[in-house]
mmCIF file of the C-alpha atoms, coordinates in Angstrom:
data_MODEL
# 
_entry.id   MODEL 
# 
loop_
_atom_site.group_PDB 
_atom_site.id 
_atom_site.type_symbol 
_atom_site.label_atom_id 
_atom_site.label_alt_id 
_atom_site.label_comp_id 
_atom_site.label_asym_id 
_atom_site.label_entity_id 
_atom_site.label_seq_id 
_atom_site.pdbx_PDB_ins_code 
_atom_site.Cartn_x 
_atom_site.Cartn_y 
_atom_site.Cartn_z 
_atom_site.occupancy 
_atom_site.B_iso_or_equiv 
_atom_site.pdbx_formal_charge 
_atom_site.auth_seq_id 
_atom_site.auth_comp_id 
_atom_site.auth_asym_id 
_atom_site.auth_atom_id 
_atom_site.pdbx_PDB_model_num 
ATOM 1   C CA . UNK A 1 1   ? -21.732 -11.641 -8.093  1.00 0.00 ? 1   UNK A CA 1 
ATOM 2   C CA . UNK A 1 2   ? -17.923 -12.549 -8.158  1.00 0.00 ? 2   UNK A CA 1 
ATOM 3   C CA . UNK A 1 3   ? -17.392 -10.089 -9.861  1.00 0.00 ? 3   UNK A CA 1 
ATOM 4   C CA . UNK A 1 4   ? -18.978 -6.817  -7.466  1.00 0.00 ? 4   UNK A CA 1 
ATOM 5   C CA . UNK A 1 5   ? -17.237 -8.640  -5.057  1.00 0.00 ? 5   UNK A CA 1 
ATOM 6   C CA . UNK A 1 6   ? -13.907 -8.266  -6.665  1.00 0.00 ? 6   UNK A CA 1 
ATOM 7   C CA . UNK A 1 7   ? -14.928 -4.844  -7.272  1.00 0.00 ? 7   UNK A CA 1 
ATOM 8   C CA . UNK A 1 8   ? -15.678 -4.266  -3.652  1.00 0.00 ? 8   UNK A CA 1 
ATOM 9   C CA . UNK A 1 9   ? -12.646 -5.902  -2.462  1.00 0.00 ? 9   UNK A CA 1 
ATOM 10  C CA . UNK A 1 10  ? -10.434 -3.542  -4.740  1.00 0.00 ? 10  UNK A CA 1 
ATOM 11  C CA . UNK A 1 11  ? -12.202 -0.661  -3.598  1.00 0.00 ? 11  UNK A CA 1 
ATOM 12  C CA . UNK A 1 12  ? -11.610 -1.366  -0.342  1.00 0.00 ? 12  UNK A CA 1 
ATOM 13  C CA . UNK A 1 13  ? -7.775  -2.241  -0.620  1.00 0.00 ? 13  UNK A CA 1 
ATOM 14  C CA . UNK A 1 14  ? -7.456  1.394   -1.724  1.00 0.00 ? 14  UNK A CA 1 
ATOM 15  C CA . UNK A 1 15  ? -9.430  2.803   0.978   1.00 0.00 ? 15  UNK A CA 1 
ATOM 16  C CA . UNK A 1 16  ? -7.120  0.787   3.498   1.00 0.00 ? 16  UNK A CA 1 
ATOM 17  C CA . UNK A 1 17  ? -4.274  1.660   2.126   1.00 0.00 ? 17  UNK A CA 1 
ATOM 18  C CA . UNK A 1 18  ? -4.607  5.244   1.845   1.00 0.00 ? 18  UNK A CA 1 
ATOM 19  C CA . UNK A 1 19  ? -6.634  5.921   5.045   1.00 0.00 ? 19  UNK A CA 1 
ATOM 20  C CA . UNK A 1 20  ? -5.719  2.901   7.343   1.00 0.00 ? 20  UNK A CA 1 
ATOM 21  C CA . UNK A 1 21  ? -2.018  2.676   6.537   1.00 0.00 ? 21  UNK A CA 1 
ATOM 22  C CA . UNK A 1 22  ? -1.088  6.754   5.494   1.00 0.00 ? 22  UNK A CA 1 
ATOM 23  C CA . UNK A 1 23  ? -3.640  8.658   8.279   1.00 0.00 ? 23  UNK A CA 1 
ATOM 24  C CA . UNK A 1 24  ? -4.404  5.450   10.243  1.00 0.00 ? 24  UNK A CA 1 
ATOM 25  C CA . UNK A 1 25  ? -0.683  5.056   11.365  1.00 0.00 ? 25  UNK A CA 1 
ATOM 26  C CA . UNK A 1 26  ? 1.300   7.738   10.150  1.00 0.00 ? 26  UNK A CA 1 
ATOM 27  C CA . UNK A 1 27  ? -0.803  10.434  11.185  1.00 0.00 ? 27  UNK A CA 1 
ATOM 28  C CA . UNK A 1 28  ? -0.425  9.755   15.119  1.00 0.00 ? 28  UNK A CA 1 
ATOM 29  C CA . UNK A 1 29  ? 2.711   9.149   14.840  1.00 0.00 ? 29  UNK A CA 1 
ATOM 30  C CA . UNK A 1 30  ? 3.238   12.151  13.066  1.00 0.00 ? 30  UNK A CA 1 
ATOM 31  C CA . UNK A 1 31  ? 0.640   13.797  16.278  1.00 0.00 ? 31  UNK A CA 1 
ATOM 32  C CA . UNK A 1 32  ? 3.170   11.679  19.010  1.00 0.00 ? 32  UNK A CA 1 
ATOM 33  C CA . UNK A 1 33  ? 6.421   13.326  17.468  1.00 0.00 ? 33  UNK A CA 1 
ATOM 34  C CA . UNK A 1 34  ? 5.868   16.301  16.085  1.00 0.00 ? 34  UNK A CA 1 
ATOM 35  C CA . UNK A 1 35  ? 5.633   19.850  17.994  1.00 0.00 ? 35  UNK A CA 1 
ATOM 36  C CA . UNK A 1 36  ? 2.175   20.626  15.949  1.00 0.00 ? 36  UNK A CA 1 
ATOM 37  C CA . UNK A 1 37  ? 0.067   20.052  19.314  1.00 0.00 ? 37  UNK A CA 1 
ATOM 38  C CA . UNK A 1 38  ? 0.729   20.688  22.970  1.00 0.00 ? 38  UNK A CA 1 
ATOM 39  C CA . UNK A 1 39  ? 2.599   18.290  25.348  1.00 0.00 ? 39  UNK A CA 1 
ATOM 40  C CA . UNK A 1 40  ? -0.854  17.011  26.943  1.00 0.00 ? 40  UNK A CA 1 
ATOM 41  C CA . UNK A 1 41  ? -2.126  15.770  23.213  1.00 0.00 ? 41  UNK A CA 1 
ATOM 42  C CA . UNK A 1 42  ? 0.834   13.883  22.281  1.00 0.00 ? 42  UNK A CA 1 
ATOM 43  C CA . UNK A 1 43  ? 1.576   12.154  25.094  1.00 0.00 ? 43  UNK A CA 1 
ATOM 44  C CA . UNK A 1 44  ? -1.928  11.023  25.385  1.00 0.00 ? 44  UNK A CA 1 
ATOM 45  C CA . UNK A 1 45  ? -3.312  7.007   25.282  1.00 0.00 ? 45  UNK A CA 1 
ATOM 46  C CA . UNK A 1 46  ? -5.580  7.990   22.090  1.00 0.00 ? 46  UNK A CA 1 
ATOM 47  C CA . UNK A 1 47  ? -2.796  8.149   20.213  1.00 0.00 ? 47  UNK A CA 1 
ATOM 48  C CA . UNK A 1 48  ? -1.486  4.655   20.744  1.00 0.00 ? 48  UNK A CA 1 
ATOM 49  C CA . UNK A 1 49  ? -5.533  3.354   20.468  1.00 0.00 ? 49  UNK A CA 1 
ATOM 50  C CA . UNK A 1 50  ? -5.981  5.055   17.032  1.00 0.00 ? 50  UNK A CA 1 
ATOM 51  C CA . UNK A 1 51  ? -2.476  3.243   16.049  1.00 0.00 ? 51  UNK A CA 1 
ATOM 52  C CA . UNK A 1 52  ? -3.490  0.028   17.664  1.00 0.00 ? 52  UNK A CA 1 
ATOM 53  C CA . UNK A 1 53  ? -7.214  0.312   15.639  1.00 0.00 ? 53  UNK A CA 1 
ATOM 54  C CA . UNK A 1 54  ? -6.090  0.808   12.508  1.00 0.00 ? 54  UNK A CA 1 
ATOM 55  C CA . UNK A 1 55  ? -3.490  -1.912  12.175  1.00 0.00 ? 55  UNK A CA 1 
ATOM 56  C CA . UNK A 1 56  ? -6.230  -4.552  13.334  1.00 0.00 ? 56  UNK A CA 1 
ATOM 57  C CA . UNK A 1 57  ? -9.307  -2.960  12.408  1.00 0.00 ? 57  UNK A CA 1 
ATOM 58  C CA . UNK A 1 58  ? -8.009  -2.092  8.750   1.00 0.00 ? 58  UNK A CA 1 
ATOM 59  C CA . UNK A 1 59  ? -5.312  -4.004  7.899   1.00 0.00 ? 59  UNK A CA 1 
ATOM 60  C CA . UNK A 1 60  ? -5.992  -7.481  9.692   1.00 0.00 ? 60  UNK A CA 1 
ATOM 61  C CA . UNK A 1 61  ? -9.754  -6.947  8.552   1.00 0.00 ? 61  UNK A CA 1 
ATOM 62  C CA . UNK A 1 62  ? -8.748  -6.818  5.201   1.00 0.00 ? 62  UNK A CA 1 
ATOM 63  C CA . UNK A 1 63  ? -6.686  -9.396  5.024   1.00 0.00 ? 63  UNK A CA 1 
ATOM 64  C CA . UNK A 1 64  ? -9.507  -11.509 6.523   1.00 0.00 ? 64  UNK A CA 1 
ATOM 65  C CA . UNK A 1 65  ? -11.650 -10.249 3.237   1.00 0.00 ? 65  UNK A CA 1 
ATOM 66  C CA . UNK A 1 66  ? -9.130  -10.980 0.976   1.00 0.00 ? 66  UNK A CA 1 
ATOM 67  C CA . UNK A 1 67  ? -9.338  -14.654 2.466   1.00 0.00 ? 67  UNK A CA 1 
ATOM 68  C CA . UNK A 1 68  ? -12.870 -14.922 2.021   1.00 0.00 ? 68  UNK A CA 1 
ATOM 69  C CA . UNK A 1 69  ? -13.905 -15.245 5.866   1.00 0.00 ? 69  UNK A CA 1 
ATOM 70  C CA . UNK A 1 70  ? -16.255 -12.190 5.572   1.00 0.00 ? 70  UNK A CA 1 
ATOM 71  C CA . UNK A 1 71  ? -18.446 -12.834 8.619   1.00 0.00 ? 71  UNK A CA 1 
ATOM 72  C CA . UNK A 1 72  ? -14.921 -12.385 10.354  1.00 0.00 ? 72  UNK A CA 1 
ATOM 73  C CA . UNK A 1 73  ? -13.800 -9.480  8.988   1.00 0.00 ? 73  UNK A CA 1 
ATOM 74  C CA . UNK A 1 74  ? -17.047 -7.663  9.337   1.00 0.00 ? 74  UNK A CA 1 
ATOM 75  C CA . UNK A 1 75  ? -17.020 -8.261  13.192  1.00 0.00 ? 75  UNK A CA 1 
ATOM 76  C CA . UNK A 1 76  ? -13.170 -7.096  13.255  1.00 0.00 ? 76  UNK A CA 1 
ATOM 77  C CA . UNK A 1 77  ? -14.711 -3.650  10.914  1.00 0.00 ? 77  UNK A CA 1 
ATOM 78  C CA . UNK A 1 78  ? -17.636 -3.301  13.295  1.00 0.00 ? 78  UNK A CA 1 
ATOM 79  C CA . UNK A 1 79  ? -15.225 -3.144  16.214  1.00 0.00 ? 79  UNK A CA 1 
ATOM 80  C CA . UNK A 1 80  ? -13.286 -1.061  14.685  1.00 0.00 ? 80  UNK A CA 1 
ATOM 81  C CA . UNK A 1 81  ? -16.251 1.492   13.870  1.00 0.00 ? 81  UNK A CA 1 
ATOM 82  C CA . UNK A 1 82  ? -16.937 1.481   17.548  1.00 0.00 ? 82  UNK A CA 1 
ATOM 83  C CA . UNK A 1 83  ? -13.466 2.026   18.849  1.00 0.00 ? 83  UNK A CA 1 
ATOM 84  C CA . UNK A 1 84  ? -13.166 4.721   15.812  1.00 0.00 ? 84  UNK A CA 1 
ATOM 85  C CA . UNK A 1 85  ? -16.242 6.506   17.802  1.00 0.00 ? 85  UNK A CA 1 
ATOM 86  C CA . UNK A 1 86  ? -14.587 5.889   21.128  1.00 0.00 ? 86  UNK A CA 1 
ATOM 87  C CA . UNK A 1 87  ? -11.434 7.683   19.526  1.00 0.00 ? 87  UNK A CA 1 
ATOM 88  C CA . UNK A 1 88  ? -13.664 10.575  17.770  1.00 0.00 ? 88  UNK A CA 1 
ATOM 89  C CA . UNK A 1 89  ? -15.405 11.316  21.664  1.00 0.00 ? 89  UNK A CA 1 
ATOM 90  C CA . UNK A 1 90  ? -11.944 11.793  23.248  1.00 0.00 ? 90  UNK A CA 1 
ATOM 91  C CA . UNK A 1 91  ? -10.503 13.624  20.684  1.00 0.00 ? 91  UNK A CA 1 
ATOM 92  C CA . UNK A 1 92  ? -13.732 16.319  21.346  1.00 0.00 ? 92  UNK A CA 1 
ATOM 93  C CA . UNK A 1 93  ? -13.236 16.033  24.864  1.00 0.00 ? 93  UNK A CA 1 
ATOM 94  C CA . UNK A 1 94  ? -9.218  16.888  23.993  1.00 0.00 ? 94  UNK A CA 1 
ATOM 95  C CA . UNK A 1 95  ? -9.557  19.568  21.674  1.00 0.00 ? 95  UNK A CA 1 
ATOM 96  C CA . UNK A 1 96  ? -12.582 21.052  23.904  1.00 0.00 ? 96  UNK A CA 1 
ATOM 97  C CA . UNK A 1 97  ? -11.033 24.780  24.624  1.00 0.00 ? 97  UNK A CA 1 
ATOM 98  C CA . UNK A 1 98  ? -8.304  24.425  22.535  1.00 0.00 ? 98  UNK A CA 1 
ATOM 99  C CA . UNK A 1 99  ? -7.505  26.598  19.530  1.00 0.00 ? 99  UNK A CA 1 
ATOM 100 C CA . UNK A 1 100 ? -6.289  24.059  16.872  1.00 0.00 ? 100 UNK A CA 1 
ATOM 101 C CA . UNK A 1 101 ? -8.014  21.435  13.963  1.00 0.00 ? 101 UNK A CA 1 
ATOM 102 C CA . UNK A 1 102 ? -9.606  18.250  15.968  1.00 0.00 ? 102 UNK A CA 1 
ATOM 103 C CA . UNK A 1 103 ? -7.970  14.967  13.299  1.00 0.00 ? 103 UNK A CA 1 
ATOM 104 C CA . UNK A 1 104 ? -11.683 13.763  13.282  1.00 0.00 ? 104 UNK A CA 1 
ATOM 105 C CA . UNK A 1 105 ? -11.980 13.350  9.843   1.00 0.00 ? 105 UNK A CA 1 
ATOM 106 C CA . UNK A 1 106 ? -8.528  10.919  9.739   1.00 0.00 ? 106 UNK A CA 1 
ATOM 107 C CA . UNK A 1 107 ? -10.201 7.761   11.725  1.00 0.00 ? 107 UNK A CA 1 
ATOM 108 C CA . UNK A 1 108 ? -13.698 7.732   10.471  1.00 0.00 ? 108 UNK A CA 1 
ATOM 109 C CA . UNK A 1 109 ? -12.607 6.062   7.030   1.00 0.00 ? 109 UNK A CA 1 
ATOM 110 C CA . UNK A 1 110 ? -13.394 2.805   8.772   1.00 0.00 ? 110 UNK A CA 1 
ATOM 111 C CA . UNK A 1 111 ? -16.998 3.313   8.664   1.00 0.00 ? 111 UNK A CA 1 
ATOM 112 C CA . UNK A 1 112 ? -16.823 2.801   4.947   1.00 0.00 ? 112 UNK A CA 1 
ATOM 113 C CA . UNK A 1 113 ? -15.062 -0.168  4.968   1.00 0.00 ? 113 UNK A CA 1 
ATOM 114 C CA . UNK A 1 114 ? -17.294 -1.301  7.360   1.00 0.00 ? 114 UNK A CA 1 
ATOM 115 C CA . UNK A 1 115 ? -19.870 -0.518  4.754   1.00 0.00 ? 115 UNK A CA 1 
ATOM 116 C CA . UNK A 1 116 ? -18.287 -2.059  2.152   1.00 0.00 ? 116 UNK A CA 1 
ATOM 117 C CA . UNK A 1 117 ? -17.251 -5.619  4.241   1.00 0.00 ? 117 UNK A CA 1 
ATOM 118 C CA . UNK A 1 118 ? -21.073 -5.499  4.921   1.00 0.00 ? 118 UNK A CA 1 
ATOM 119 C CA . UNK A 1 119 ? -21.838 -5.208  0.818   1.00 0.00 ? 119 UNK A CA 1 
ATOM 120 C CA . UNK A 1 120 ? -19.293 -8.105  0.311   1.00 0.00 ? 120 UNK A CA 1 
ATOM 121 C CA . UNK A 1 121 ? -21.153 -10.120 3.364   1.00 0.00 ? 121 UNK A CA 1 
ATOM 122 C CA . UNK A 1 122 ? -24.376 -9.619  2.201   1.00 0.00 ? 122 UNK A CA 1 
ATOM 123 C CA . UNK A 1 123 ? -23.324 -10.347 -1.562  1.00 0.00 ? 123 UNK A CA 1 
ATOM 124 C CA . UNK A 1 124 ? -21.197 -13.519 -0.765  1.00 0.00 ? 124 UNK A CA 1 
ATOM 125 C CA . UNK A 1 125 ? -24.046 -15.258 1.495   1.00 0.00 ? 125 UNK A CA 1 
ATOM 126 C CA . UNK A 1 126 ? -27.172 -13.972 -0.523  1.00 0.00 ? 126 UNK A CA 1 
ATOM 127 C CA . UNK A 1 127 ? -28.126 -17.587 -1.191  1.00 0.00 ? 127 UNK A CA 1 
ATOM 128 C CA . UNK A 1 128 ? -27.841 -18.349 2.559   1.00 0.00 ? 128 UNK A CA 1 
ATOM 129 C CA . UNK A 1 129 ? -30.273 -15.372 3.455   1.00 0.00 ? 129 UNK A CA 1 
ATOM 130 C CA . UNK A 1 130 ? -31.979 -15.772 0.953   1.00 0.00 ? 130 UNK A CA 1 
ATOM 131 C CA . UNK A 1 131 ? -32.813 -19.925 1.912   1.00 0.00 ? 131 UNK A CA 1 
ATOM 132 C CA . UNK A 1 132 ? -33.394 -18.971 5.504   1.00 0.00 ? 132 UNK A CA 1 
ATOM 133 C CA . UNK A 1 133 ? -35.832 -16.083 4.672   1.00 0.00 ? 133 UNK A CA 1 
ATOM 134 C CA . UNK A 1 134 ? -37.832 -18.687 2.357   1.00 0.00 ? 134 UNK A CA 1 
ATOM 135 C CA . UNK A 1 135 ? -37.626 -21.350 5.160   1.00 0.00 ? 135 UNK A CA 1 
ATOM 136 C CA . UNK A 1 136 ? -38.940 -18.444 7.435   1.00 0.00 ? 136 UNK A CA 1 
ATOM 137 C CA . UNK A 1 137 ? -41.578 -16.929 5.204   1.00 0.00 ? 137 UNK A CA 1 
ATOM 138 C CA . UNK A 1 138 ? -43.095 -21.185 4.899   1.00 0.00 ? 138 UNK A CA 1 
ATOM 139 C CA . UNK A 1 139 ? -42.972 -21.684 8.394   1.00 0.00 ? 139 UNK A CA 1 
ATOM 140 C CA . UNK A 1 140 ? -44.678 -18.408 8.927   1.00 0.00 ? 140 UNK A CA 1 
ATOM 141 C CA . UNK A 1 141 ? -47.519 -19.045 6.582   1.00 0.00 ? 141 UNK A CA 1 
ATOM 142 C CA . UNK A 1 142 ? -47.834 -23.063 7.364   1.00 0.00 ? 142 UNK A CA 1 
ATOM 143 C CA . UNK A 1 143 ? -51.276 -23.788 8.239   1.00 0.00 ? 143 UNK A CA 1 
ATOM 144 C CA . UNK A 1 144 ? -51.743 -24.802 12.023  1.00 0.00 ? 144 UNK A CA 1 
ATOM 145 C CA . UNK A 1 145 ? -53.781 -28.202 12.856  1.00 0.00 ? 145 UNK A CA 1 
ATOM 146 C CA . UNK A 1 146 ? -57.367 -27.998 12.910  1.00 0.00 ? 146 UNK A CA 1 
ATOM 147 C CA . UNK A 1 147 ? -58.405 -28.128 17.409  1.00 0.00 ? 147 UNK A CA 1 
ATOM 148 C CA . UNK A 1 148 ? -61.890 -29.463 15.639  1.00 0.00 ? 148 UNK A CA 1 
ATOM 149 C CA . UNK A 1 149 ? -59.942 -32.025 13.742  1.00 0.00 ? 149 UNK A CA 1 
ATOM 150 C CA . UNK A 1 150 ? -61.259 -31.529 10.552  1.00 0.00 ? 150 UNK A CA 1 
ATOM 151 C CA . UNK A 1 151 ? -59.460 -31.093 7.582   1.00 0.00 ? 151 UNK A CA 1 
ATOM 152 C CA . UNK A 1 152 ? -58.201 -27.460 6.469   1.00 0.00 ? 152 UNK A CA 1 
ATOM 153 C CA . UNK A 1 153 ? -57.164 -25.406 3.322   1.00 0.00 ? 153 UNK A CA 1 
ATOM 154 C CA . UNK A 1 154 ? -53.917 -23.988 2.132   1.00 0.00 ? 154 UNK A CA 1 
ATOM 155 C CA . UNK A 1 155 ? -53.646 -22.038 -0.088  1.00 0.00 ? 155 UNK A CA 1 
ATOM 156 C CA . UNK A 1 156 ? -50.234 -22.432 -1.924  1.00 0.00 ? 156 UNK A CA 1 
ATOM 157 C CA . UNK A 1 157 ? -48.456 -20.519 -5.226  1.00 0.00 ? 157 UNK A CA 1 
ATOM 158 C CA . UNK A 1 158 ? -48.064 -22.212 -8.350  1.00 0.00 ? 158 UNK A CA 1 
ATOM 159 C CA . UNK A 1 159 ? -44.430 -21.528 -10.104 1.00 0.00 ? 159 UNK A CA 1 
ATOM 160 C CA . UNK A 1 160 ? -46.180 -20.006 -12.554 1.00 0.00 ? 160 UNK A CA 1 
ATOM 161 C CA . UNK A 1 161 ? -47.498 -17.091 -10.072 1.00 0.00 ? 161 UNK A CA 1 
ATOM 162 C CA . UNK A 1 162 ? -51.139 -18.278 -9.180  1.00 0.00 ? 162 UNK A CA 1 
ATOM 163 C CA . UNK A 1 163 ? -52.332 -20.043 -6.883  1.00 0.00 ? 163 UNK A CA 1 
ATOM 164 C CA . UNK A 1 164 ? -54.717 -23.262 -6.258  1.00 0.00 ? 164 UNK A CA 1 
ATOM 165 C CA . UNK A 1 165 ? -55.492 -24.966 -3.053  1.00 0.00 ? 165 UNK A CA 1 
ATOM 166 C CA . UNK A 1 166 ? -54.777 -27.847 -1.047  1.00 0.00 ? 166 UNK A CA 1 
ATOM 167 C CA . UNK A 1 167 ? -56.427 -29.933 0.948   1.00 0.00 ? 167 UNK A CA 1 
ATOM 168 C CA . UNK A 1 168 ? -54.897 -31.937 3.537   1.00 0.00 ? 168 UNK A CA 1 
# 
């Protein structure tokens, strides 16, 4: 398991520093500088949102992986997905009548690394789930007192897959 982790936390290292860092940052400030849109575009608060996003929602986020507090950084991703749809609905309200590319596909990276701090979540705790689902699944299937007050059968599995029952 250490090591898919590993793998996963490589993999998404990469991702942040291509997308978060190179389109995450660069990209609007490219959009806030440059004469490649109109006035009204680059002068807009998106811009500074999409900046603001993608330093905490990919770089801080990963840096919370990379120190092993992966509920953490899986709430800072999951923000981040939702402010990356917030950004992707103003952007179509912005571009709406205007003849030039929407940068849609430059902030929606995050929802893989949200994917991928979810994998590393999931992996790193799976003995924790995994404990509470068996606690849940006995509870669920715990026989209930008798109202007569007579005694009652469970039925409960062997370790070697059958089962015998119980009486109590």
């Amino acid at each position: 398991m250490k090591i898919a982790i590993n793998i996963l936390k490589v993999l998404e290292i990469i991702i942040t520093a291509i997308w978060g860092i190179i389109f995450g940052i660069f990209t609007p400030l490219a959009l806030m500088t440059a004469d490649i849109v109109s006035h009204s575009i680059s002068d807009h608060y998106i811009l500074w949102v999409w900046i603001i996003n993608s330093v905490l929602c990919y770089c801080v986020g990963t840096v919370i992986v990379m120190l092993k507090c992966y509920k953490t950084a899986l709430c800072f991703h999951g923000a981040g997905l939702i402010v990356s749809l917030f950004i992707y609905g103003t952007f179509q309200g912005l571009y709406e009548g205007v003849n030039a590319q929407n940068p849609s596909v430059l902030y929606m990276p995050v929802i893989f690394v949200t994917f991928i701090t979810l994998a590393i979540t999931i992996i790193a705790n799976f003995k924790e789930i995994n404990a509470f689902l068996s606690s849940t699944k006995e509870k669920k299937y715990e026989a209930a007192p008798s109202v007569l007050g007579g005694q009652y059968e469970m039925k409960q599995e062997n370790k070697n897959g059958g089962s015998k029952k119980r009486k109590k």
